[in-house]
C-alpha positions in Angstrom: 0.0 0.0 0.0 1.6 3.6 -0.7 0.0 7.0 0.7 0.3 10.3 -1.7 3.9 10.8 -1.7 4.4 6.9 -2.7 5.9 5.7 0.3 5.3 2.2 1.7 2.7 2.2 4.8 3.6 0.3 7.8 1.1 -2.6 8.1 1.7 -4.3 11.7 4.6 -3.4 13.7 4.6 -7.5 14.5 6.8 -7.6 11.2 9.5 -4.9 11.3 12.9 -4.8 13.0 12.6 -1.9 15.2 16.8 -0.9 15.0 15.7 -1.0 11.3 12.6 1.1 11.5 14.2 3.6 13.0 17.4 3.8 10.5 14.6 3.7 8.0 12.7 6.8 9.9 16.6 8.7 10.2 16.7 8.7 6.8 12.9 9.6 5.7 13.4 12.5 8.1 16.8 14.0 6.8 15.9 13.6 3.1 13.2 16.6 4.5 15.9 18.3 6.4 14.4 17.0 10.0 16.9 15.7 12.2 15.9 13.8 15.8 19.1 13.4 17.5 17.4 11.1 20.1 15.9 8.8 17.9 16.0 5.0 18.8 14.7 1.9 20.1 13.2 2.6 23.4 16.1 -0.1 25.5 13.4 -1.1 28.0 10.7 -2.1 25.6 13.0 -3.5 23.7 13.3 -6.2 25.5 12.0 -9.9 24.3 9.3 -10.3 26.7 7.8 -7.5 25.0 5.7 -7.9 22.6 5.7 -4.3 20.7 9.3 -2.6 21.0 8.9 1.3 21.3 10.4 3.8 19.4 12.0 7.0 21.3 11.1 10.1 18.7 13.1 12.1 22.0 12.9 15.8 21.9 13.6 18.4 19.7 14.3 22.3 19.4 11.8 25.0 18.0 13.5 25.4 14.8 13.1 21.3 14.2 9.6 20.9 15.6 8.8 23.9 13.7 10.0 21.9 10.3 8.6 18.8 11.3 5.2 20.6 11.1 5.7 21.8 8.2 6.5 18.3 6.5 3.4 16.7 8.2 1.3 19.7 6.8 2.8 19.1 3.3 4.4 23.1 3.4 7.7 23.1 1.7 10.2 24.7 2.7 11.0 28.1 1.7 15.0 27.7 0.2 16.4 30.6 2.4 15.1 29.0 5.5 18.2 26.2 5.3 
């Protein structure tokens, strides 16, 4: 299944390595200039008597959340804001 920028959707989070999901996600985000410095597998959920590891989105600064928005909205970005 792809959405309107023909990425893949996720379908069941049963079936994906999460380390891999998020290098996946780390790249998605930079190749729209967002960067999450925290990103990663949540270490506690992780764990194999879990049955849905967590991913750790962490936190972010202004400028970053403020871009973030802007991708989920669909805005591009002006080119003198980089």
């Amino acid at each position: 299944m792809s959405d309107h920028m023909g990425a893949q959707r996720l379908v069941g989070s049963e079936h994906h390595d999460p380390d891999r999901l998020c290098d996946e996600l780390r790249e998605a985000l930079a190749n729209v200039g967002v960067k999450l410095p925290s990103l990663a597998v949540d270490p506690v959920t992780s764990q194999p008597y879990y049955r849905a590891p967590l991913i750790e989105l962490g936190r972010c600064n202004v400028d970053t959340a403020v871009r973030l928005l802007a991708v989920l909205r669909g805005v591009p970005e002006r080119a003198d804001e980089r």
